[in-house]
C-alpha positions in Angstrom: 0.0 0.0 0.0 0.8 3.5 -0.6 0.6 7.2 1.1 -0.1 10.4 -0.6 1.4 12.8 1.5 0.2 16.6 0.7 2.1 19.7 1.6 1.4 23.6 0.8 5.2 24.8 0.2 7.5 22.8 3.1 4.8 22.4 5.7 3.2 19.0 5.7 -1.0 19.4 5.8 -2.6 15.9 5.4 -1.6 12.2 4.1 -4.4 9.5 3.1 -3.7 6.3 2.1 -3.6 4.8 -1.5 -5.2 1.3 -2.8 -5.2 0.0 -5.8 -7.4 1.8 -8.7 -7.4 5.4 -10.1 -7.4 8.7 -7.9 -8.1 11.9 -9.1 -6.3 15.3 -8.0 -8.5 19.0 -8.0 -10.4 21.3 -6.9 -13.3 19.7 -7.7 -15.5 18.6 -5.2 -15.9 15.7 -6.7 -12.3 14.9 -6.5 -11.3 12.1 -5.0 -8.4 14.2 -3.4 -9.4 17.7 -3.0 -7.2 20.3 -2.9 -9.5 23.6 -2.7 -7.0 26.4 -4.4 -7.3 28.3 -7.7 -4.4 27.5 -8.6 -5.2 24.1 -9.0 -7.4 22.9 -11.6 -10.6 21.4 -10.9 -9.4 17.8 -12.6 -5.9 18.1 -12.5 -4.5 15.2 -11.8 -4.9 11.4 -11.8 -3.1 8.6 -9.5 -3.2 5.4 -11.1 -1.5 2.5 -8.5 -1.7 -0.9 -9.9 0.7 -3.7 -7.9 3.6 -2.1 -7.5 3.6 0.7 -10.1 2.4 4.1 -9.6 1.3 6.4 -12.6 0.7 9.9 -12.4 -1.5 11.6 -15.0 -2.2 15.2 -15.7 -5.8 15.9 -16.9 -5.4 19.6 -17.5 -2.1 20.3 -19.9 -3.4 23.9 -19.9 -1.3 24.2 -16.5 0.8 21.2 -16.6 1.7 18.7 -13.9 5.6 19.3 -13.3 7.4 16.5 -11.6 10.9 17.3 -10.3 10.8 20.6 -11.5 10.0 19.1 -15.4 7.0 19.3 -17.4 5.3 16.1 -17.9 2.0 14.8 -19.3 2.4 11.1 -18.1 5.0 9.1 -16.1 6.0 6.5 -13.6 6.8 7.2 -10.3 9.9 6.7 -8.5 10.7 7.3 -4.7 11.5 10.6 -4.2 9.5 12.1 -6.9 7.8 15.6 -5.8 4.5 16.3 -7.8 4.1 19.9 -7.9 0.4 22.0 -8.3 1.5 25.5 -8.3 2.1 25.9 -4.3 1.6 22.6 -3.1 3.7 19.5 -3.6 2.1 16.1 -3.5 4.9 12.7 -2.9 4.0 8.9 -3.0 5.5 7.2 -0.3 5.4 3.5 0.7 3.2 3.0 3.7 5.4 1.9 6.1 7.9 4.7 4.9 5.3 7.3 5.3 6.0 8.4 8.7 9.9 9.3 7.8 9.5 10.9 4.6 10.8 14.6 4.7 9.3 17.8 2.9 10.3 18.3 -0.8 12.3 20.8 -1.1 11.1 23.4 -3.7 13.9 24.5 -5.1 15.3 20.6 -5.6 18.0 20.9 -2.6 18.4 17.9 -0.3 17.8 18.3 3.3 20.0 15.8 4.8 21.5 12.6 3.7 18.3 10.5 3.8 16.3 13.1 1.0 19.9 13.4 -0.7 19.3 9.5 -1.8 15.3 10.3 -2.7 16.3 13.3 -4.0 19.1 11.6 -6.4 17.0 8.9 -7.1 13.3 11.2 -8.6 16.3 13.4 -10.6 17.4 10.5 -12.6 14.0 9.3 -13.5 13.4 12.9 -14.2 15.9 13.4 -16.5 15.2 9.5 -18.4 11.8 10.4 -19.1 13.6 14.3 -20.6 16.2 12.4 -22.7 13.2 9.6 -23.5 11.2 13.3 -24.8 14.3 14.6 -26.8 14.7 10.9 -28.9 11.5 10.9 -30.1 9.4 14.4 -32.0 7.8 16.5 -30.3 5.8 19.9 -29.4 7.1 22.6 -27.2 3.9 24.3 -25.6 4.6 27.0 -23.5 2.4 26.6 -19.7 2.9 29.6 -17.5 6.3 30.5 -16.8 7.7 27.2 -18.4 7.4 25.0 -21.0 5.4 21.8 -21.5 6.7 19.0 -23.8 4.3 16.8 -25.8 6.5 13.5 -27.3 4.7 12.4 -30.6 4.1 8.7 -30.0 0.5 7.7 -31.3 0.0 8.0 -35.2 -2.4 10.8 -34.6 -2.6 13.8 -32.1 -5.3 16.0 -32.0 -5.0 19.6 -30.7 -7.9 21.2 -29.0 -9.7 23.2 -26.1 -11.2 20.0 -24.8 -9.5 17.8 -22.0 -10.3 14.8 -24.2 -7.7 15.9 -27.1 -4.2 15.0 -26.7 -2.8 18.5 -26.4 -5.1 21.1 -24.6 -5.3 24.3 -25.6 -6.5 27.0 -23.0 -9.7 28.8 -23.5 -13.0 27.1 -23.4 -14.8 28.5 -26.8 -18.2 27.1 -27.5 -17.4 25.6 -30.9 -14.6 23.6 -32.2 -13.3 21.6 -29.2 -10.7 20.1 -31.6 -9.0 22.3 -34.1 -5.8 20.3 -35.4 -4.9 17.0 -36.4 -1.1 15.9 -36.6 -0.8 12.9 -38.4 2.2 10.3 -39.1 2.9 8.7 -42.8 5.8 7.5 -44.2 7.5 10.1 -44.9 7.4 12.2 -41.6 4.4 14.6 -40.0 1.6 16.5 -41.1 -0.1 19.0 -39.7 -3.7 19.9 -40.8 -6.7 22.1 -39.9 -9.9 20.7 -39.0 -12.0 23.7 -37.7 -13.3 26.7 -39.9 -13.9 28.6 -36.8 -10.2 28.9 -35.6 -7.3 28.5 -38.6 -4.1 27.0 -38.0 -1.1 29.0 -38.8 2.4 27.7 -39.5 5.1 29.7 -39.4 2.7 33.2 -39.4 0.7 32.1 -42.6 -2.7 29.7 -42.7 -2.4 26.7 -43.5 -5.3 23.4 -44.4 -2.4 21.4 -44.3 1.1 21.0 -43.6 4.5 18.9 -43.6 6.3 19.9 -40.5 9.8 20.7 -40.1 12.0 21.0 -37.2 11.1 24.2 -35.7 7.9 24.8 -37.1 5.6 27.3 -35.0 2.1 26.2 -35.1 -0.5 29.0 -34.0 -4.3 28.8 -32.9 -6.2 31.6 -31.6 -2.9 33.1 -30.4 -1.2 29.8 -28.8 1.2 28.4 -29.7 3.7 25.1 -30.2 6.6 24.8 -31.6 7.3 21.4 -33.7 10.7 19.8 -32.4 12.2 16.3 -34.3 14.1 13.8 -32.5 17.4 14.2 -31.6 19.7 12.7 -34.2 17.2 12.9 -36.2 
């Protein structure tokens, strides 16, 4: 069994305990954990723990989920890893281990030798899943005051102000919950417009559709994300 252990900056405010299934993060009240702060979103995050392996999820890409300090949409969970929602800081502990674990430390500094190791240990799986995102394309979405990475590994993404598309625009308009489609053929990516209601640009001029290049800058209704091909590549 697991513990989520919550904390608003370094001071510790409540812990419940994990079983196996989904749990959901927000503001919601119809969260299953319920964090009631605007800067949290009102389905932010989801918990998945099955056996031994803990998933977290974020629901809302319009803020992102950082983990370790590092954007990121999906990813396994290793000991030590500090979830972060704006002010608050979430970590999934062991049960039995519950009791010793230590606040994360905002700015990623251990606190003694014990959170030196946990520390250590949620920056290498941080920076696996980075170099994992760098070998494979990619969109750069910028997310407040950083930058959220999107790694392009179905055959189709769509693009849209609905939670429900693979990259989530901000803005809620009443028509056109999804407004691109990035497709995958042989020969590389392609980029194309689906709404007549809110055009996609590339690189400042409209587009239907597109073949992407690295470094491409795809616009809708003023956001923006920039196309980025493997490493190597």
């Amino acid at each position: 069994m697991f513990q989520l252990i919550i904390y608003r900056g370094r001071v510790r405010q409540r812990s419940l305990d994990l079983t196996e299934g989904q749990w959901v993060v927000g503001r919601s009240p119809e969260a299953d954990v319920v964090i009631d702060d605007l800067s949290v979103s009102r389905r932010h995050l989801r918990i998945t723990v099955a056996g031994r392996r803990v998933v977290a999820e974020d629901l809302d890409t319009r803020n992102c989920t950082f983990i370790n300090g590092v954007a990121m949409p999906i990813r396994d969970l290793a000991v030590g890893d500090r979830i972060e929602l704006g002010p608050w800081a979430l970590q999934v502990v062991p049960w039995a281990a519950a009791n010793d674990t230590l606040p994360p430390s905002s700015s990623g500094a251990p606190t003694d030798v014990h959170s030196t190791k946990l520390s250590d240990l949620g920056k290498l799986a941080a920076q696996r899943e980075r170099t994992a995102t760098l070998l494979s394309d990619h969109l750069v979405q910028k997310s407040g005051n950083g930058l959220c990475e999107h790694a392009l590994l179905k055959r189709m993404i769509t693009v849209g102000f609905e939670a429900s598309n693979d990259v989530t625009l901000p803005g809620r308009p009443l028509v056109a919950r999804t407004v691109a489609e990035i497709t995958r053929d042989p020969i590389g990516w392609l980029v194309k417009g689906v709404s007549t209601f809110y055009p996609v640009k590339v690189n400042g001029r409209k587009i239907r559709d597109h073949r992407l290049r690295d470094g491409d800058l795809i616009e809708v209704r003023g956001q923006q994300l920039r196309f980025r091909a493997a490493v190597g590549s």
